[in-house]
C-alpha positions in Angstrom: 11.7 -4.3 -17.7 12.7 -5.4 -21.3 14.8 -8.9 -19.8 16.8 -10.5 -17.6 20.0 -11.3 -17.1 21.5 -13.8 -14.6 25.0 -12.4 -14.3 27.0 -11.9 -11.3 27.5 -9.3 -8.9 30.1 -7.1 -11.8 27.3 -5.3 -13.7 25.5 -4.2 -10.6 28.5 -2.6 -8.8 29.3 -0.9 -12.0 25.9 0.2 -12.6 26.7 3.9 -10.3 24.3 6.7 -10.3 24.5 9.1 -13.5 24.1 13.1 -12.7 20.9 13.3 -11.0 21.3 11.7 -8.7 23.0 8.8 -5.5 22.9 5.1 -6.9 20.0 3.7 -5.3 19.5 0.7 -3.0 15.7 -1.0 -2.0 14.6 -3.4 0.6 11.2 -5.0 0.1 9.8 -8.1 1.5 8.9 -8.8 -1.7 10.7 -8.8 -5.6 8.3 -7.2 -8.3 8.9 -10.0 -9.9 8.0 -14.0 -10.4 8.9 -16.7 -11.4 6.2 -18.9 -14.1 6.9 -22.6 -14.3 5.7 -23.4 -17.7 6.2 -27.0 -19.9 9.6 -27.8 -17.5 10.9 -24.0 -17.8 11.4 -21.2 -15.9 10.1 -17.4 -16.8 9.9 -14.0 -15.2 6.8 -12.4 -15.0 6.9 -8.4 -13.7 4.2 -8.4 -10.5 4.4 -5.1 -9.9 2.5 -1.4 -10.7 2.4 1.5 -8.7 4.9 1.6 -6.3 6.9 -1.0 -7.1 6.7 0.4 -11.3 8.5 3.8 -9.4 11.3 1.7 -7.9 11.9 -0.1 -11.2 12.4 3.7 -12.9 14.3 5.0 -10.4 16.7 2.3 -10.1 17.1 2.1 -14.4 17.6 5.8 -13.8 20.2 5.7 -11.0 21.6 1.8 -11.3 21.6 0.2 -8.2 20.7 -3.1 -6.4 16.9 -4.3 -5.2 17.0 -7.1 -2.3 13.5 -9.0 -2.1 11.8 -12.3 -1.5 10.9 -14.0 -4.4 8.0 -15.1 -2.8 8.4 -18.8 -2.4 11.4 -21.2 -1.2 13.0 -21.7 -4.7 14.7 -18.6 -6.0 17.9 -17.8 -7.9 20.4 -15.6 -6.5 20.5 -12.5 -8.4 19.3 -10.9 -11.6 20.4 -8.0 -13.8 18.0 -5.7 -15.3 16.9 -4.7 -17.8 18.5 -7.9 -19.7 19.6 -5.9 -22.9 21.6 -3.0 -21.3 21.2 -3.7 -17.3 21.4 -0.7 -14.5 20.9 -2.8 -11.6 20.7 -5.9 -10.2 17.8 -7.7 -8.2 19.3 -9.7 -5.3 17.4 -12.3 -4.0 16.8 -13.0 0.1 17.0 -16.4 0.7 13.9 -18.1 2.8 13.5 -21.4 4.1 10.1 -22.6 5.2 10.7 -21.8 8.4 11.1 -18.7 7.6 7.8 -18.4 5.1 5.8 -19.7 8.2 7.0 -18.0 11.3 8.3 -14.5 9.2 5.8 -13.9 6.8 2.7 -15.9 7.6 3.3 -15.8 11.4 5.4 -12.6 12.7 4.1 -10.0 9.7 0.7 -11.6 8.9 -0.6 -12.8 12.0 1.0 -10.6 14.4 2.1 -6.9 13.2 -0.5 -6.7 10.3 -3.0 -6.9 12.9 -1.8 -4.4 15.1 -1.0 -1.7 12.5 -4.2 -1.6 11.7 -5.7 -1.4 15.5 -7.2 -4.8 15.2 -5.7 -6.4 18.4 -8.4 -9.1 18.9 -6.5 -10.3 15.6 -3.0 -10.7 16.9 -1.2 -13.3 17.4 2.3 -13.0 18.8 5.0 -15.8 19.8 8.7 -16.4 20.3 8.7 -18.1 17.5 7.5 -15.8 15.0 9.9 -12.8 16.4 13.1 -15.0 15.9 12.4 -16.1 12.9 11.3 -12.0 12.3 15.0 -11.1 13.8 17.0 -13.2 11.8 15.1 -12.8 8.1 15.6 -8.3 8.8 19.5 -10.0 9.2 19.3 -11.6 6.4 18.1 -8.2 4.2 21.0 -6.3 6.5 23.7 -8.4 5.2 22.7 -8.4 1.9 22.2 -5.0 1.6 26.0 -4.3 3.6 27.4 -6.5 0.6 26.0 -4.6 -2.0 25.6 -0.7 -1.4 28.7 1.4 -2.4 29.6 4.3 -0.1 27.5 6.7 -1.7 24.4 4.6 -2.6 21.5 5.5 -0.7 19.2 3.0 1.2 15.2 2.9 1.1 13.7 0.0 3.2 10.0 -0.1 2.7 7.1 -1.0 5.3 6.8 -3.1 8.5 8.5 -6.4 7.5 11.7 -5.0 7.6 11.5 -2.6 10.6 14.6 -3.8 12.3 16.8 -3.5 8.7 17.7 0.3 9.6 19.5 -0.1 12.9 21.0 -3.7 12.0 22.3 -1.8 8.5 23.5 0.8 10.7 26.0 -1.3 12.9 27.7 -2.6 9.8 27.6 0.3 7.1 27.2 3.6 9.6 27.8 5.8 7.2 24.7 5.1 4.7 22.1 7.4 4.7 19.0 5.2 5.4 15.3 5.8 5.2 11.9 3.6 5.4 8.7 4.7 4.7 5.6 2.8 6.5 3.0 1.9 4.0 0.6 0.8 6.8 -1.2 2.6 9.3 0.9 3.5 12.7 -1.4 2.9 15.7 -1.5 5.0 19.1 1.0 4.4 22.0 -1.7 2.3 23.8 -1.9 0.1 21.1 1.6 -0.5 20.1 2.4 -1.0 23.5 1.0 -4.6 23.1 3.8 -5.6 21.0 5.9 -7.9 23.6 8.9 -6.7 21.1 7.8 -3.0 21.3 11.0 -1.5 22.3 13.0 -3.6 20.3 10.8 -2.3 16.8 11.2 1.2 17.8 15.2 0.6 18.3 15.4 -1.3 14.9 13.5 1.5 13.1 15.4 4.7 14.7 18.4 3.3 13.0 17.4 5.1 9.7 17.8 8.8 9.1 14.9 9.0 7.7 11.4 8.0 8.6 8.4 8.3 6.7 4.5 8.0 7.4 1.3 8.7 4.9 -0.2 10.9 7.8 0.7 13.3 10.2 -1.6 11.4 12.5 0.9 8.5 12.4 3.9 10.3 12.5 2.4 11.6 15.6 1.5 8.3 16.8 5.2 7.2 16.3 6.9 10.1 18.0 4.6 9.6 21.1 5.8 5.7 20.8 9.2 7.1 21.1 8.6 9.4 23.5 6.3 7.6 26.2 7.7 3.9 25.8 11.3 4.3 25.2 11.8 7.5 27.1 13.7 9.3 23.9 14.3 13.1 23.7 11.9 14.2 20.8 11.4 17.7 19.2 7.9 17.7 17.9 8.0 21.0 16.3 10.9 19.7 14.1 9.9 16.3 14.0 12.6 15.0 15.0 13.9 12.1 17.6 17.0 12.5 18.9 18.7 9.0 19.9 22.6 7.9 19.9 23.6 11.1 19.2 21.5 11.2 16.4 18.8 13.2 15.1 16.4 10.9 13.1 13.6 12.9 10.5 10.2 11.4 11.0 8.0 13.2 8.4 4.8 12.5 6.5 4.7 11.9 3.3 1.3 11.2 1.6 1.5 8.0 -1.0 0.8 8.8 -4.9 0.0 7.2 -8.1 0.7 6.8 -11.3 -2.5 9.6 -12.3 -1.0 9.9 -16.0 -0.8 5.8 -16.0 -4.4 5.8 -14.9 -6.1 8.3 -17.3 -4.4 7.2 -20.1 -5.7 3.9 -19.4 -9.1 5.3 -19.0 -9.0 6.7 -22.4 -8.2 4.2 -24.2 -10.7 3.0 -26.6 -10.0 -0.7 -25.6 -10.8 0.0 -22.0 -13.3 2.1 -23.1 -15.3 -0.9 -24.8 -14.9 -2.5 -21.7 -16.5 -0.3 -19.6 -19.6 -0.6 -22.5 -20.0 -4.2 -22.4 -20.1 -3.6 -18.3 -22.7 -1.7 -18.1 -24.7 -3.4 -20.8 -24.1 -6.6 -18.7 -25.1 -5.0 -15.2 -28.4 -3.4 -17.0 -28.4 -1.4 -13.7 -28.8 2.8 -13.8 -26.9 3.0 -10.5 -23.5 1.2 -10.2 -22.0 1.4 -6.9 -18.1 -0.4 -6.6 -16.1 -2.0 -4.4 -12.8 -3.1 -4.9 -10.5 -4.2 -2.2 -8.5 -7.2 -1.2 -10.1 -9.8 1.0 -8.7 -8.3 3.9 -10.2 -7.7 8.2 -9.0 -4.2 7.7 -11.3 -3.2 4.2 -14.7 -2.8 5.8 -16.2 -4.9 3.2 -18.6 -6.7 5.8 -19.5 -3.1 7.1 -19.7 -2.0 3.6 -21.9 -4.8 2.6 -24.1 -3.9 6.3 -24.5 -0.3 5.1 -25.7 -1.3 1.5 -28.5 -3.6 3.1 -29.6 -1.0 5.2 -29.9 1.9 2.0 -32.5 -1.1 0.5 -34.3 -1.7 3.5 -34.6 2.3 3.8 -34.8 2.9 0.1 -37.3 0.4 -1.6 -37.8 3.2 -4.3 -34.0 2.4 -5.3 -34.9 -1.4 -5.9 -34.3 -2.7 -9.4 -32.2 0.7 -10.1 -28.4 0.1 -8.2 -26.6 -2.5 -8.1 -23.1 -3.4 -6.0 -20.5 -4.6 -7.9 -18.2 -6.0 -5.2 -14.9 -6.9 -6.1 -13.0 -9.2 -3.7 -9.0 -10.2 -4.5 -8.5 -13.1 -3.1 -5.1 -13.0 -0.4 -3.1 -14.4 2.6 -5.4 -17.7 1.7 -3.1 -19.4 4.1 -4.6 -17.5 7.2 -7.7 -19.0 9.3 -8.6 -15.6 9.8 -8.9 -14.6 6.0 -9.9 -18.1 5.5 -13.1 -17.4 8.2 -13.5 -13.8 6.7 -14.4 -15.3 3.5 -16.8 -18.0 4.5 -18.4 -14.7 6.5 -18.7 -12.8 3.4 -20.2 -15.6 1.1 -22.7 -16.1 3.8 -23.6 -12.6 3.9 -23.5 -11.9 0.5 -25.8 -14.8 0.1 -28.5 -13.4 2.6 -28.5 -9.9 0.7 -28.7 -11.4 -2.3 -31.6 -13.9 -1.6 -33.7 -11.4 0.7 -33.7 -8.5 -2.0 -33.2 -9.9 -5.4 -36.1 -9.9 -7.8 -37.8 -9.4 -11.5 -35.0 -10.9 -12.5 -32.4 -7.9 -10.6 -29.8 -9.0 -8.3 -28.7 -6.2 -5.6 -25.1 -7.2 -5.7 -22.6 -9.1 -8.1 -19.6 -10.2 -6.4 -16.4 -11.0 -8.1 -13.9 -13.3 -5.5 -11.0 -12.8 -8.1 -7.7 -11.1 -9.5 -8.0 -8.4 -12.2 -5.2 -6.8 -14.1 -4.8 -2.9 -14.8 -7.3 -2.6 -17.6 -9.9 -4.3 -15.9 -9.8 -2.6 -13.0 -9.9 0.6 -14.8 -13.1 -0.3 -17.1 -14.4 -1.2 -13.8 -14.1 2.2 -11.9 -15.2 4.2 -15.2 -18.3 1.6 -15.5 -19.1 2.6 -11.8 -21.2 6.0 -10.4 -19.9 5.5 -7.1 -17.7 4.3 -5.4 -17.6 2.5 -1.7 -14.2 1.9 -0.2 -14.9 1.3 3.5 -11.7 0.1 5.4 -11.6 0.0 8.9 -8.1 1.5 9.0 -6.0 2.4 6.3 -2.1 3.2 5.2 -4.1 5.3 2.6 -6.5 3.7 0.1 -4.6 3.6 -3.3 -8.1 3.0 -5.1 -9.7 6.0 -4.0 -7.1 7.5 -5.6 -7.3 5.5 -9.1 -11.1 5.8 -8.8 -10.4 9.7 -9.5 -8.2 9.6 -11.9 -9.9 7.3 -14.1 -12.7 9.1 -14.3 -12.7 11.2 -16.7 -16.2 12.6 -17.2 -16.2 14.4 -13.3 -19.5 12.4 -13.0 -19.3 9.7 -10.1 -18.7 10.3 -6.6 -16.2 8.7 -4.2 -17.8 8.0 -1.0 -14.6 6.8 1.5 -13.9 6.3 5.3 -12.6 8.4 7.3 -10.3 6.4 8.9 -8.4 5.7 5.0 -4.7 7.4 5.6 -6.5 9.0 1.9 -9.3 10.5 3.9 -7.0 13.6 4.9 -5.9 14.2 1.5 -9.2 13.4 -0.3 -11.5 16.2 1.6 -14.2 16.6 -1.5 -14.8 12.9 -1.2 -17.9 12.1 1.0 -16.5 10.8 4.3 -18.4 8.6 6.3 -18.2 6.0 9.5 -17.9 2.5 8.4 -19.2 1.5 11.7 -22.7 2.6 10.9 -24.6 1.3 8.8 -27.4 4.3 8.8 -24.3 6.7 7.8 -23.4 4.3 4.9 -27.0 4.1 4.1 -27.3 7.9 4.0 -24.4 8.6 1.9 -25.4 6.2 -0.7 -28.4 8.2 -1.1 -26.6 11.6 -1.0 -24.6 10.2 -3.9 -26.9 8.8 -5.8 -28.8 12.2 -5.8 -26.4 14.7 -5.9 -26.8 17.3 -8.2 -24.4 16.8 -11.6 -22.8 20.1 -10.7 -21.7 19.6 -7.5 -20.3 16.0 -8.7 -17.9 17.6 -11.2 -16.8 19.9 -9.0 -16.0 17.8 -6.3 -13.8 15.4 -8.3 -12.5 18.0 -10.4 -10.9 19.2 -6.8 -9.7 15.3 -6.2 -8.0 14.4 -8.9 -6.1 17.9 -9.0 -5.0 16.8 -5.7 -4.4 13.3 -6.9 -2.2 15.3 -10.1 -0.3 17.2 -7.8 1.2 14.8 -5.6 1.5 11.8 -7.8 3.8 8.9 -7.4 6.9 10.1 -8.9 6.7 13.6 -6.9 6.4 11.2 -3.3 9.1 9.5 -4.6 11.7 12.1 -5.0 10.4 14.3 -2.3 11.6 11.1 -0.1 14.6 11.0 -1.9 15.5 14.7 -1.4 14.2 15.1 2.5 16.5 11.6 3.0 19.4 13.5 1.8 18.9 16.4 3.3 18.6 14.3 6.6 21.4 12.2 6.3 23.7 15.2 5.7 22.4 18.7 6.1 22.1 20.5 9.4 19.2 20.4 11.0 17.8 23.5 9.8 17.9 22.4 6.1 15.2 20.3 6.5 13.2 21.3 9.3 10.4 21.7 7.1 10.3 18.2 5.3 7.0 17.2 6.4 4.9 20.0 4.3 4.9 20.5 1.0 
């Protein structure tokens, strides 16, 4: 993103798809950009990498139009990007406090966030936050009616805008329409909590197209479909068939950027980085941890599990160390609020009843770091310990992998991580006990050099293969298909 440009609406309608391929339009709760108040003026920052760094190329490629939040209550109306020669235009939602509070914070924070991720003693669900819910998916459906051009495609992405496919639908019924689920999709008996159950089902059966990280969740889903709203549904085509309508559910694992990642790895900057790490931590053994502060990331469990390995492993004392990395988020929520008084607590017992000869079992790092630090990080580390609860997928198992370049650290990684069916070679463990976590530990610490190289020589091949820009346009291409083929010309969308 070279620019900006504050133009109106001319550019962006202009902007239409060159030969490869339908102009391109994206819903996201949030822009992948913001807005820096510095000395009385206003600048845009880029937020995003990864996912959002795919949109930005596909829409430069394609033109197109980008509806977001900006993230706060101030925002301008549109932008066209790049600024020197623009292809598409960012559109901005509109959001009034009301809708920051009983939307975002209330409806997607408190209440389906939750309950995604199976963690119903978490959710909180009122009136309130589903009207507010209703009318802000409205809001992205009206703007995206305005902008798309008959043969533009649509991609709405993840839970916040679940009902944006079916409200589309009503007033441009000849889109084709997909949205893919970043989060995890929870069993029948789970969902069925949601007071608005049938009413999120409706809103998301509206797209052509709708994707899942795992076939666990698509089958979770379909099930939904099938047992709460009583909907004819061919499981052997994965398909639900509704209004006439045959809507694609498929899975489609999540990628990264694995060139973006190694490349950083080699550099010698980042390499220098990863030197001064390890001379600082003066430990043989670095485990990691990286995660946001979040319920769902295990990181109390994790943190359970690494006490128990020194209490079983006094030989190991003095030799590893925990780096734990903790981004800070959704600071605004008791319950993040509560989990990280609970964490500073713990990591303050670990700390105090193991520490000694001047070695400190676990450095924890409550703060943001950009690409390169992140990547000196995973190549400073031996092992890493990503321990959510419940996962979409785990994006930094992934990154762990492809920034190692040596093949000598192990990934040690939940089994309930959407990545844990990809990532088979990694060494899967129960997050829930802490004698399993203590074990692995061990097994990684001690595993032979061999069998470390081979394993993640078999991840990040995996990782290679089905990177962030082959997820993208295998959505891209099964949506088409879906939208306009017969139903035998994508019957198969699901596998690779």
């Amino acid at each position: 993103m070279n620019g900006t440009n504050a133009g109106g609406a001319a550019v962006s309608r202009e902007t239409h798809a060159n030969g490869h391929g339908r102009r391109l339009i994206v819903l996201s709760n949030r822009a992948p950009i913001r807005l820096v108040h510095e000395h009385g003026r206003e600048r845009i920052e880029p937020t995003v990498g990864g996912v959002g760094s795919t949109f930005l190329r596909l829409l430069e490629h394609n033109g197109g139009v980008w509806v977001a939040w900006s993230g706060g209550p101030k925002t301008p109306t549109r932008l066209l990007l790049p600024g020197d020669a623009p292809r598409f235009a960012l559109v901005f939602a509109s959001l009034s406090e009301r809708d920051i509070s009983n939307y975002y914070y209330g409806m997607c924070n408190r209440g389906l966030w939750p309950l995604m991720h199976y963690m119903i003693s978490n959710c909180h669900f009122s009136a309130a936050f589903w009207n507010q819910y209703q009318n802000v998916n409205r809001t992205f459906a009206d703007l995206a009616a305005a902008e798309a051009l008959p043969d533009d495609q649509v991609w709405v992405q993840d839970f916040h805008l679940a009902l944006v496919p079916k409200m589309l639908r009503e007033r441009r019924p000849g889109l084709p329409i997909g949205i893919f689920w970043h989060v995890p999709f929870p069993p029948e008996q789970l969902f069925r909590i949601l007071p608005w159950r049938g009413e999120l089902l409706t809103g998301m059966l509206g797209a052509d197209l709708i994707g899942f990280h795992t076939h666990a969740y698509v089958n979770h889903f379909l099930d939904c479909c099938e047992r709460i709203m009583g909907i004819s549904v061919d499981r052997d085509a994965g398909e639900v068939i509704v209004d006439g309508r045959r809507v694609r559910v498929g899975a489609f694992p999540l990628g990264i950027p694995a060139d973006y990642f190694a490349g950083l790895a080699g550099s010698e900057r980042v390499q220098e980085r990863t030197e001064r790490i390890r001379r600082a931590l003066r430990s043989p053994v670095v485990v990691l941890g990286v995660d946001r502060l979040d319920y769902t990331k295990g990181i109390i469990e994790r943190l359970a599990g690494f006490e128990r390995f020194l209490e079983n492993n006094p030989a190991y004392h003095r030799r590893v160390t925990l780096v734990l990395i903790a981004v800070p988020s959704r600071t605004k929520v008791a319950d993040y609020v509560l989990l990280k008084r609970q964490l500073d607590e713990q990591v303050g017992r670990v700390v105090g009843r193991f520490s000694s000869e001047g070695w400190v079992p676990i450095r924890y790092l409550y703060t943001q770091f950009n690409a390169e630090e992140l990547v000196s990080y995973y190549q400073a580390a031996d092992i890493a310990l990503l321990t959510p609860l419940r996962d979409g997928m785990n994006l930094v198992a992934k990154e762990f992998v492809a920034s190692h370049l040596k093949d000598d650290a192990v990934l040690i990684l939940s089994e309930f991580a959407g990545a844990a069916e990809e990532l088979t070679e990694a060494l899967l463990v129960n997050p829930y006990d802490s004698d399993a976590l203590a074990r692995r530990i061990r097994q990684a610490i001690e595993m032979d050099p061999a069998e470390k190289a081979s394993r993640l020589r078999a991840l990040r091949a995996k990782i290679n293969a089905n990177d962030l820009q082959y997820w993208s346009a295998r959505f891209l291409n099964a949506l088409g298909e879906s939208a306009f083929a017969p139903r035998e010309s994508f019957a198969g969308a699901s596998g690779r």
